[in-house]
C-alpha positions in Angstrom: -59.1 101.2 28.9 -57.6 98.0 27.3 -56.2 99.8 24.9 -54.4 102.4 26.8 -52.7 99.7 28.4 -51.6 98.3 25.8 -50.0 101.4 24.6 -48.4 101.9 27.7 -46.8 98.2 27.9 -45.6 98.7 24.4 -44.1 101.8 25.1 -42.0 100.6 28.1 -40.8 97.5 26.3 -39.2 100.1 23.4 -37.4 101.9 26.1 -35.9 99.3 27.6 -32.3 98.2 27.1 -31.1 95.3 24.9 -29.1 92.7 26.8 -26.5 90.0 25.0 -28.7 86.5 26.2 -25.2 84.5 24.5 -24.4 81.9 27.0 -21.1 82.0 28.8 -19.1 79.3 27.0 -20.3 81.3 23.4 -18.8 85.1 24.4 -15.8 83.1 25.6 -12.7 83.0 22.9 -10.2 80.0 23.0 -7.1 79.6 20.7 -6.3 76.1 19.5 -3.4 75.0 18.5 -2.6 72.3 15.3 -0.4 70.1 17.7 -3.0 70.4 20.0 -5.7 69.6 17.3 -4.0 66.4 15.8 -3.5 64.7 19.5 -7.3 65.0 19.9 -8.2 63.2 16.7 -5.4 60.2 16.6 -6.8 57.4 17.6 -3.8 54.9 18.7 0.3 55.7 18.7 1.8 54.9 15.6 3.1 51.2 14.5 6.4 50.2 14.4 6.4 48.0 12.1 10.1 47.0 12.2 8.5 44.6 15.3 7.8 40.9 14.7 4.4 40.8 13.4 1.8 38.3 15.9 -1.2 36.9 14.4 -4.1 37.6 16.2 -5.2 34.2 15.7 -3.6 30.6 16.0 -2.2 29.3 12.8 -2.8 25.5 12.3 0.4 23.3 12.6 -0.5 21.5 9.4 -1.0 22.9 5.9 -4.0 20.1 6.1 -5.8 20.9 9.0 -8.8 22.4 7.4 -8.7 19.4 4.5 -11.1 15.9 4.8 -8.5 13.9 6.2 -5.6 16.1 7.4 -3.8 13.1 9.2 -4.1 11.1 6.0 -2.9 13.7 3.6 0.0 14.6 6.2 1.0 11.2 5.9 0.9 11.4 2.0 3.0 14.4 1.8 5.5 13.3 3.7 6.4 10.3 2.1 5.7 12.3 -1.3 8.3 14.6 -0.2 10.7 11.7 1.2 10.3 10.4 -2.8 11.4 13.6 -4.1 14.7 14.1 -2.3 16.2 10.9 -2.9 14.9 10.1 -6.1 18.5 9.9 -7.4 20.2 7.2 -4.8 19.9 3.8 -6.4 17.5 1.1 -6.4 17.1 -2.4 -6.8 14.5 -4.7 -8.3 11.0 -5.5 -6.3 11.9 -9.0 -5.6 15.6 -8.1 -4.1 13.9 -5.6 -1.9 13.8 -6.6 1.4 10.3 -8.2 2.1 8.5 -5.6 4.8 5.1 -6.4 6.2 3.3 -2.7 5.7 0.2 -2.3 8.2 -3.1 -3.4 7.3 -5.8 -1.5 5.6 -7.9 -2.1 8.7 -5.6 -1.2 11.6 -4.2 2.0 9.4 -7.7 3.6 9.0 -8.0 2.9 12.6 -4.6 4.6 13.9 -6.0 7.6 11.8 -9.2 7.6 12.7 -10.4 9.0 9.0 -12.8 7.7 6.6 -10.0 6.2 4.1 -11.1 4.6 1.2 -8.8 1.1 0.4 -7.7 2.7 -3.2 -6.5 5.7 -1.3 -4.2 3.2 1.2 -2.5 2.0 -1.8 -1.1 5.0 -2.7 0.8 5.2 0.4 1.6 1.4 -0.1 3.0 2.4 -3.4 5.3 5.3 -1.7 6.6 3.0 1.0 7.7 0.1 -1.5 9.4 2.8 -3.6 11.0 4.2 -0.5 11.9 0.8 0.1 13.6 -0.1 -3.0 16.5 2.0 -2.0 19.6 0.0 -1.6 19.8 -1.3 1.6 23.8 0.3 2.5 22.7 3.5 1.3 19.2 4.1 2.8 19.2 7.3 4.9 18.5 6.9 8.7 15.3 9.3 8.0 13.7 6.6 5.6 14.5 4.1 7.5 12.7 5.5 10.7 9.6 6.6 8.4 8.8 3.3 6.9 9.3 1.8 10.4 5.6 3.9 11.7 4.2 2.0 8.7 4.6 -1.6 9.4 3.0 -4.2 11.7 3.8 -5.0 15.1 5.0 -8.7 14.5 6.9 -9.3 11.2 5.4 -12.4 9.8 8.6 -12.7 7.3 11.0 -12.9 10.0 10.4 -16.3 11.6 10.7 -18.5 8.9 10.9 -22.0 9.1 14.7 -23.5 7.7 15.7 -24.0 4.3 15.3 -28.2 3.9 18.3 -30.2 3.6 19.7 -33.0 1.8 19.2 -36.5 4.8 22.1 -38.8 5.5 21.8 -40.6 2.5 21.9 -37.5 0.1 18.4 -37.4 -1.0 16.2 -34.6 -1.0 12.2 -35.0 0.3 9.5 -33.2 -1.4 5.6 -33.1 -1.2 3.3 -31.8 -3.7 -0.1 -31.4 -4.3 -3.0 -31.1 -6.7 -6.7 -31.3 -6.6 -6.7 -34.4 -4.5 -4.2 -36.3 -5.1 -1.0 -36.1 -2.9 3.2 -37.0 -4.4 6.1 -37.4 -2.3 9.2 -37.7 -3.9 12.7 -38.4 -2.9 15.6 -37.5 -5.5 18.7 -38.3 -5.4 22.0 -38.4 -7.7 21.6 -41.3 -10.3 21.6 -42.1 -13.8 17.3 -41.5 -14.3 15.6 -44.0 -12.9 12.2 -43.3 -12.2 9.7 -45.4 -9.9 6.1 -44.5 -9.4 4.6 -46.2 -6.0 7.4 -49.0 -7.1 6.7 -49.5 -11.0 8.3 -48.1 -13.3 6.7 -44.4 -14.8 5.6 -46.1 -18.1 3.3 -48.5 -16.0 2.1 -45.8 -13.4 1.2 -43.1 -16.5 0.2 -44.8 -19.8 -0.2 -41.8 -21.6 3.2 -39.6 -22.6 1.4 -36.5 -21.6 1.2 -37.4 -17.9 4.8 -39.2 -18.2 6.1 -35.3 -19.9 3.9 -33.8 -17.2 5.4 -35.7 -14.3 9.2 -35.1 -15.3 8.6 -31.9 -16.9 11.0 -30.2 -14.2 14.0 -32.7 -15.1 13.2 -32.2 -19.0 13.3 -28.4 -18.6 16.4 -28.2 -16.9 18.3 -30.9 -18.9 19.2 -33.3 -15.6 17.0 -36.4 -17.1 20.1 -38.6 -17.0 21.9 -36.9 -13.8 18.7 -37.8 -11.1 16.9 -41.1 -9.6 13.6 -40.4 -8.9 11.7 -42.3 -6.4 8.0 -41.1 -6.2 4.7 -42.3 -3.9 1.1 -41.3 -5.1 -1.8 -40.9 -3.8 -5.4 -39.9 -4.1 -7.5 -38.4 -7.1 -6.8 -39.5 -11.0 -4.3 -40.1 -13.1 -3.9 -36.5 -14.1 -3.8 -35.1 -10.7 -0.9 -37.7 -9.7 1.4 -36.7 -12.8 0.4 -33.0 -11.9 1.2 -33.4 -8.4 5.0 -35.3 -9.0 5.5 -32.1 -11.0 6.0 -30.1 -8.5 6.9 -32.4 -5.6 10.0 -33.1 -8.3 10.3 -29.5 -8.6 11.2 -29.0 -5.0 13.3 -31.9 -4.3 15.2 -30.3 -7.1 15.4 -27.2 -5.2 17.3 -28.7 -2.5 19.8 -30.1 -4.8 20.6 -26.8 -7.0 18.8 -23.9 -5.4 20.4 -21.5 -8.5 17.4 -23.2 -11.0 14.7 -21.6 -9.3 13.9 -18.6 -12.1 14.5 -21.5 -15.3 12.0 -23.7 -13.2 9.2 -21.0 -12.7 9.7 -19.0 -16.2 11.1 -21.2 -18.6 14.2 -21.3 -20.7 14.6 -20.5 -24.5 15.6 -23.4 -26.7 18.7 -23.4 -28.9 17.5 -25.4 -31.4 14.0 -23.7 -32.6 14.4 -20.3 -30.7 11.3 -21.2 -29.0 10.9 -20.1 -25.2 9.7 -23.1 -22.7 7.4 -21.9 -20.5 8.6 -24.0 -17.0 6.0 -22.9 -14.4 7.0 -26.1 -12.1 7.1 -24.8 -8.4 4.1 -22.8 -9.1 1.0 -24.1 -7.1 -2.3 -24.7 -9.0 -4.7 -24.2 -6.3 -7.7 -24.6 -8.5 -10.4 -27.6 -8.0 -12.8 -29.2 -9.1 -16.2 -27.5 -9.1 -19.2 -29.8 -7.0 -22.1 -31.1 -8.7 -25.2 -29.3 -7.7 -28.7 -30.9 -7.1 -31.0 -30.8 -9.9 -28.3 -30.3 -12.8 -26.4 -32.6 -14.5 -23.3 -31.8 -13.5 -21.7 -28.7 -11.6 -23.3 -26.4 -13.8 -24.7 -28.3 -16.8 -28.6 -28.2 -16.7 -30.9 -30.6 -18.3 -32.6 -29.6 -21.8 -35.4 -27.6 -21.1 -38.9 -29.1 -22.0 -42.1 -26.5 -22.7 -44.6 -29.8 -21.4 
């Protein structure tokens, strides 16, 4: 019985027609064209690149910005550059420079508000007193304005107390010091005479070395015979008095012939043995003398040492 069903149900499937089972959008033929074929894959119109290119991103104003200390190297760079263009105008010498009171190390790291070590402040020192040694007529209005950023707010070299001047009786009034003792001198036109707290230099300094100490600033410049000195000591040894005249005769000499500064603070070269004479008057010797300290000797000398 199963079997002749079987039969049966094959036989009726054989007979049956064959249908096309495609689905619609398969049997259906569409013609593309290569116009229409390249729209459909370009992804964005072409560039003109004629256009002025934008960055996508912000550029930094400064070539520094992503250095240590951008501010700082800003700073350096510009005043390197300043250096470089007028290297060629002409210069004078560091002490005919006008004086300029440059910032501080302090307030400059401050106004930058970078770790700046002091060794890297002097370079910019360094740029602004060559920037400075320009001559003063020909120093463009650009340097000028730079170096004026760099220095303080109150000039300390501006206010400066008057040059001293001969009194009614043409003498000149000078005070020196060294170690503890104390000279005031008063010089005036003569023919040499010399007076030490009212006796004569001979009495005052036994020795010659403290007498050529004490008028080593008449000696140097040859005006032993041209100046009356009249001098009142004070204070500390013999030594320090003769050191101290020195350079309270120095200064009164000053006032009379302000041209003998550099002879009084090199030296001058002697005619007779070509040997230089080193002068060294108006210079202050600030040095003193060291304290004695408990338990040694003297400031530093120490007692022999004993094993028992």
């Amino acid at each position: 019985m199963r079997s002749a069903y079987r039969s049966l149900r094959i036989r009726e499937l054989n007979n049956r027609p064959i249908q096309a089972s495609l689905p619609a959008k398969a049997t259906s033929s569409r013609s593309f064209s290569s116009t229409q074929q390249r729209a459909a894959v370009e992804a964005a119109a072409p560039y003109n690149f004629s256009e002025q290119i934008i960055p996508t991103r912000v550029l930094p104003a400064s070539p520094s910005y992503f250095t240590a200390s951008p501010q700082f190297n800003d700073s350096i760079l510009h005043l390197q550059s300043l250096v470089k263009e007028f290297e060629t105008l002409p210069t004078v010498s560091g002490d005919q420079a006008p004086r300029r009171a440059w910032v501080k190390y302090g307030h400059f790291k401050g106004a930058l508000g970078e770790p700046i070590s002091a060794a890297r402040y002097s370079k910019i020192i360094a740029l602004l007193q060559r920037l400075n040694r320009i001559q003063p007529r020909l120093m463009p209005p650009k340097v000028k304005s730079t170096m004026k950023d760099y220095l303080r707010a109150s000039d300390p070299y501006a206010a400066q107390p008057p040059p001293p001047q001969l009194d009614g009786c043409g003498r000149a009034r000078a005070i020196g010091r060294r170690k503890t003792s104390t000279a005031q001198v008063f010089l005036v036109e003569g023919s040499g005479e010399v007076l030490v707290n009212g006796k004569s230099i001979v009495q005052a300094f036994p020795r010659i070395h403290d007498r050529e100490s004490a008028l080593w600033a008449l000696k140097i410049t040859k005006r032993i015979d041209k100046y009356n000195v009249w001098a009142l000591v004070g204070g500390g040894g013999v030594t320090g008095q003769a050191e101290s005249v020195t350079l309270a005769l120095a200064r009164a000499l000053l006032i009379h012939e302000p041209g003998l500064k550099p002879v009084l603070r090199r030296g001058v070269r002697s005619d007779a043995n070509e040997v230089f004479q080193k002068a060294g008057c108006v210079t202050v010797d600030p040095r003193q003398v060291e304290r004695k300290k408990p338990g040694r000797l003297k400031a530093r000398k120490k007692p022999a040492w004993v094993k028992r």
